[in-house]
N, C-alpha and C positions, 0 to 999 in steps of 0.2 A: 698452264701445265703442259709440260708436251707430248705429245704423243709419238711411242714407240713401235717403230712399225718391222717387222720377222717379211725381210723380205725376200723372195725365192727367185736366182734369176730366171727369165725369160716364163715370168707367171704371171696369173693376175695379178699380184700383188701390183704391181705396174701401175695399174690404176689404182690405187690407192695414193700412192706418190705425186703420181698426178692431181687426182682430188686437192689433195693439203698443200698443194703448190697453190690450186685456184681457189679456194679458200683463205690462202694468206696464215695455215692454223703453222703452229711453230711444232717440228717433229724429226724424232733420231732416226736413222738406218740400221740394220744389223740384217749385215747381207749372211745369205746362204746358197751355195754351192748345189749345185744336181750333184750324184752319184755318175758318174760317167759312161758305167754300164750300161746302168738300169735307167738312167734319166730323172730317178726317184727323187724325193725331198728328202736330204739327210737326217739320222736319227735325231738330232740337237735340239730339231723343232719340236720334238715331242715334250721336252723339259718344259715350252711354255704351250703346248696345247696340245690333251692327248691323241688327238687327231693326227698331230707331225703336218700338219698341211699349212699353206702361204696362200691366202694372209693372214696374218694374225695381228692384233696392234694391243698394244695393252697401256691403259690410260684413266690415271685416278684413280688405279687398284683394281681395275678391269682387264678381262681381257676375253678380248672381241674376235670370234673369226669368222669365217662367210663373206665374199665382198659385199654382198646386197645387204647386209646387216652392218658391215662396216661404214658403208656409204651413207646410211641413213644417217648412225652415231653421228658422222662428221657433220653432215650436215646440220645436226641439231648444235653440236659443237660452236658451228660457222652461223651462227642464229637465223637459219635456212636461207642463206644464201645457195644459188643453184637450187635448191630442193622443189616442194611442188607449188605449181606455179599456179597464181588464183583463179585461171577459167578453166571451166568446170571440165570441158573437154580434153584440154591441156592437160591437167593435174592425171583425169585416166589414161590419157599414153604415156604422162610420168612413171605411173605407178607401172602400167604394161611393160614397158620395156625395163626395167629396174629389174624384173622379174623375168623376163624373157629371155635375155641376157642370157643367163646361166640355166633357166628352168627349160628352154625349148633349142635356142641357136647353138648352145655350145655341145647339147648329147650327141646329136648325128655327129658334131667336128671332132669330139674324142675320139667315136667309136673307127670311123675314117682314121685318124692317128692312129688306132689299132692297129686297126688291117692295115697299115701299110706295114708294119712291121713283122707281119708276119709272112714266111717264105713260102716261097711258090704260087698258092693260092689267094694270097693276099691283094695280089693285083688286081686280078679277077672280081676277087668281093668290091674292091673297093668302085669298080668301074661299075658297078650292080649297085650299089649305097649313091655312086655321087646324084639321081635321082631323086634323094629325100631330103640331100642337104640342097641340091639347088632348090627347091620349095620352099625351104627360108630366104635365102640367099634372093630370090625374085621377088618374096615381101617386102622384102627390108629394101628393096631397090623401087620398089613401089610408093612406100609410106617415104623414102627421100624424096620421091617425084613430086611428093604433093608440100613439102614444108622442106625448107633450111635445116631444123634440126628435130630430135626423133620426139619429144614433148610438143613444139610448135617452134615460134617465129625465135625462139631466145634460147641459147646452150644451156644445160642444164647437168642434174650429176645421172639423168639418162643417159647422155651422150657419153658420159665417160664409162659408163657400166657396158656401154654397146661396143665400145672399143676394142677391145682384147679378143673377145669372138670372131670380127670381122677384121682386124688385122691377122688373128689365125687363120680366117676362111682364105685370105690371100694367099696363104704360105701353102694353105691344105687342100683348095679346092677352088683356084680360080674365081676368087668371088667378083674380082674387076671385069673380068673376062665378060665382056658387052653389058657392065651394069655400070655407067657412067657419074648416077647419083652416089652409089657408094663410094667409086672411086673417087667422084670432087668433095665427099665428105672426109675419107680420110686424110685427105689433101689438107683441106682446113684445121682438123683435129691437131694434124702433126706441125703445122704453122704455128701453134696457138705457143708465147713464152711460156706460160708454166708447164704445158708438155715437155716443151725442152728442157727446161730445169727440172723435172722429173726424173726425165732421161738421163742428165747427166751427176744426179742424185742415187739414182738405183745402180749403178753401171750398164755396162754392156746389155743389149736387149734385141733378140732374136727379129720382132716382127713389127718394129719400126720401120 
């Protein structure tokens, strides 16, 4: 059965695409537009989830949104392929960063996308904040120094859950800027085929 994925340019959804590329799971597109204003997700999405937010995938009369809730689905989909991995140590940085992702790296990068948007004192704030996002930004270059990838020695759907924050941290906050393990991490991420055919699945994508 395939799964249908509401997908929003230059959002997480991104990774989702990705996922079901390295899974091999068979799946449609239905792209959507920003507001060019507002940068917002257009009203349309709300028809399949009253949230209006991307991602969204709907499969077998489901319909699933949250990437960290989508990523699981698929992988149970994918008969846990990528999912978690059988040492015991492994499996809890699985689940850490699965969760981390969106629960800890991505709030400081939003709020920084705020402030930049806002005139005059926007600057100001933001050069005041970029202190709290580099304290991720230095973990996450730490736990790369010590393994290949963010579970352990093998890619996993941590890694793709990690992507989208730390390709925004490049756009938003110098995240390469003297952190060398993230930067050969995203190096490899972006090498991988089914990223690519992600990318050329979803269209055009900001922070590639």
């Amino acid at each position: 059965m395939t799964v249908i994925v509401h997908h929003l340019e230059n959002s997480r959804s991104q990774r989702v695409l990705w996922l079901l590329e390295e899974l091999g799971l068979p799946y449609e597109v239905k792209r959507y537009q920003r507001n060019k204003a507002t940068m917002l997700a257009p009203p349309e999405l709300k028809r399949v989830h009253p949230l209006g937010k991307s991602p969204v995938i709907e499969h077998g009369g489901n319909v699933i949104a949250e990437t960290g809730a989508i990523v699981e689905y698929l992988v149970g989909l994918g008969d846990g392929k990528l999912g978690v991995p059988g040492h015991c140590e492994d499996a809890l940085r699985w689940r850490h960063f699965l969760h981390y992702a969106e629960g800890s790296l991505m709030p400081p990068l939003f709020t920084k996308l705020v402030l930049s948007r806002v005139p005059l004192f926007g600057k100001v704030a933001q050069k005041k904040f970029q202190p709290m996002v580099d304290v991720h930004l230095d973990y996450v270059e730490a736990e790369l120094a010590s393994r290949p990838w963010f579970a352990g020695d093998a890619f996993t759907a941590a890694d793709v859950m990690m992507s989208f924050p730390l390709e925004a941290a490049v756009a938003r906050a110098d995240a390469t800027q003297g952190r060398p393990h993230i930067a050969a991490w995203l190096e490899k991420i972006h090498a991988r085929p089914a990223y690519q055919a992600a990318l050329a699945a979803g269209g055009p994508y900001a922070y590639a």
